[in-house]
C-alpha positions in Angstrom: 67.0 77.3 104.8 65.8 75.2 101.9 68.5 75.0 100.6 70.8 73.7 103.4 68.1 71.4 103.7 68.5 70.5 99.7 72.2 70.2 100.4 72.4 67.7 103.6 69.4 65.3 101.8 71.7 65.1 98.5 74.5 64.3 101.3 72.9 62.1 102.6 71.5 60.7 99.7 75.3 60.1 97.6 76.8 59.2 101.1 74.6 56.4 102.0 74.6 54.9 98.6 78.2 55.1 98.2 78.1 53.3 102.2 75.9 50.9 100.9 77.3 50.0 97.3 80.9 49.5 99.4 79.2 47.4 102.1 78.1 45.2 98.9 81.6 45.1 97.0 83.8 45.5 99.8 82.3 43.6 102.5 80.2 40.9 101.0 76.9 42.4 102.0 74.1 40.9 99.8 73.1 42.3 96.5 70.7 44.3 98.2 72.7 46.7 99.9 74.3 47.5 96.3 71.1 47.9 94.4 69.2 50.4 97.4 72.9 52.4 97.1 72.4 52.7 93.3 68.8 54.0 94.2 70.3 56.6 96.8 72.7 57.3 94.3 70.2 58.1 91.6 67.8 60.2 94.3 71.4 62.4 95.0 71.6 63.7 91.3 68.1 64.5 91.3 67.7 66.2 94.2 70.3 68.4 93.7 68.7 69.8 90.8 65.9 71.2 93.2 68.5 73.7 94.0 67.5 77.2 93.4 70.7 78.8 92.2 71.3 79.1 88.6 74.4 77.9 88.2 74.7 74.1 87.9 78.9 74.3 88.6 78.1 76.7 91.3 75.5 74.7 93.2 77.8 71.5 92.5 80.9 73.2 93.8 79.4 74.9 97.1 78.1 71.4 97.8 81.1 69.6 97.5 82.1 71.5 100.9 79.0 70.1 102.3 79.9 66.6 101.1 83.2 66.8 103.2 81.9 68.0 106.7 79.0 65.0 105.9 81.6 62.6 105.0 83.6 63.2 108.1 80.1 63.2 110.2 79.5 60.2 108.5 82.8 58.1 109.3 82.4 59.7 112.8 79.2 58.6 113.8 78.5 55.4 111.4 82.1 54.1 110.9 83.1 55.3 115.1 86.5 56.8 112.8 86.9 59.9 115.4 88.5 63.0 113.0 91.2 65.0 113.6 91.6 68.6 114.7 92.8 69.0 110.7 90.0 67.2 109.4 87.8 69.6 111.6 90.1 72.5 110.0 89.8 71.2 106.6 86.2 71.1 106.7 85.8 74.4 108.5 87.8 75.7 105.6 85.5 74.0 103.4 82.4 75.9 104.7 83.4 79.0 104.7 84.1 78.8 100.7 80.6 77.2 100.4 79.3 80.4 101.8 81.7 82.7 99.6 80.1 80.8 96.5 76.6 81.5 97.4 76.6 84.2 99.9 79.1 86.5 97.7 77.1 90.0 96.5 77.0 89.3 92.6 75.5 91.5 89.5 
């Protein structure tokens, strides 16, 4: 469960700074919104490393799937972008790797 957790926070984390950083170069938005992204930015590399597998490419690669269900919850319910039924596949597709990485039996 803590990882999950671990996961959706570091989501959340590159997510929202990558939002805010475009809101500042893409949209205008005050310096602000570029400097708290870089922050949330920062905060997303670090948290990731609270992960408790051993594998840095593993942990980065299971949570990659994570970032893409996230970043079609996010354009759902922040940017009101409604996704497809193959962007619902995609990232179904997506999780079930994720839990091949770090659900699979290994020695």
């Amino acid at each position: 469960m803590s990882a999950i957790m671990l996961f959706l926070l570091a989501g959340f984390a590159e997510i929202g700074g990558g939002y805010l950083v475009w809101l500042w170069l893409r949209e205008g938005k005050p310096t602000m919104y570029g400097i708290f992204g870089g922050i949330c930015l920062t905060l997303y590399g670090v948290i990731a490393t609270f992960q408790s597998f051993p594998s840095f490419g593993r942990v980065y690669a299971a949570y990659g799937g994570i970032f893409i269900v996230l970043s079609l919850l996010w354009g759902w319910w922040i940017d009101k972008k409604t996704p497809d039924m193959y962007d619902w596949i995609g990232g179904a597709i997506c999780l079930i790797g994720v839990g091949v990485m770090l659900l699979a039996p290994r020695s």
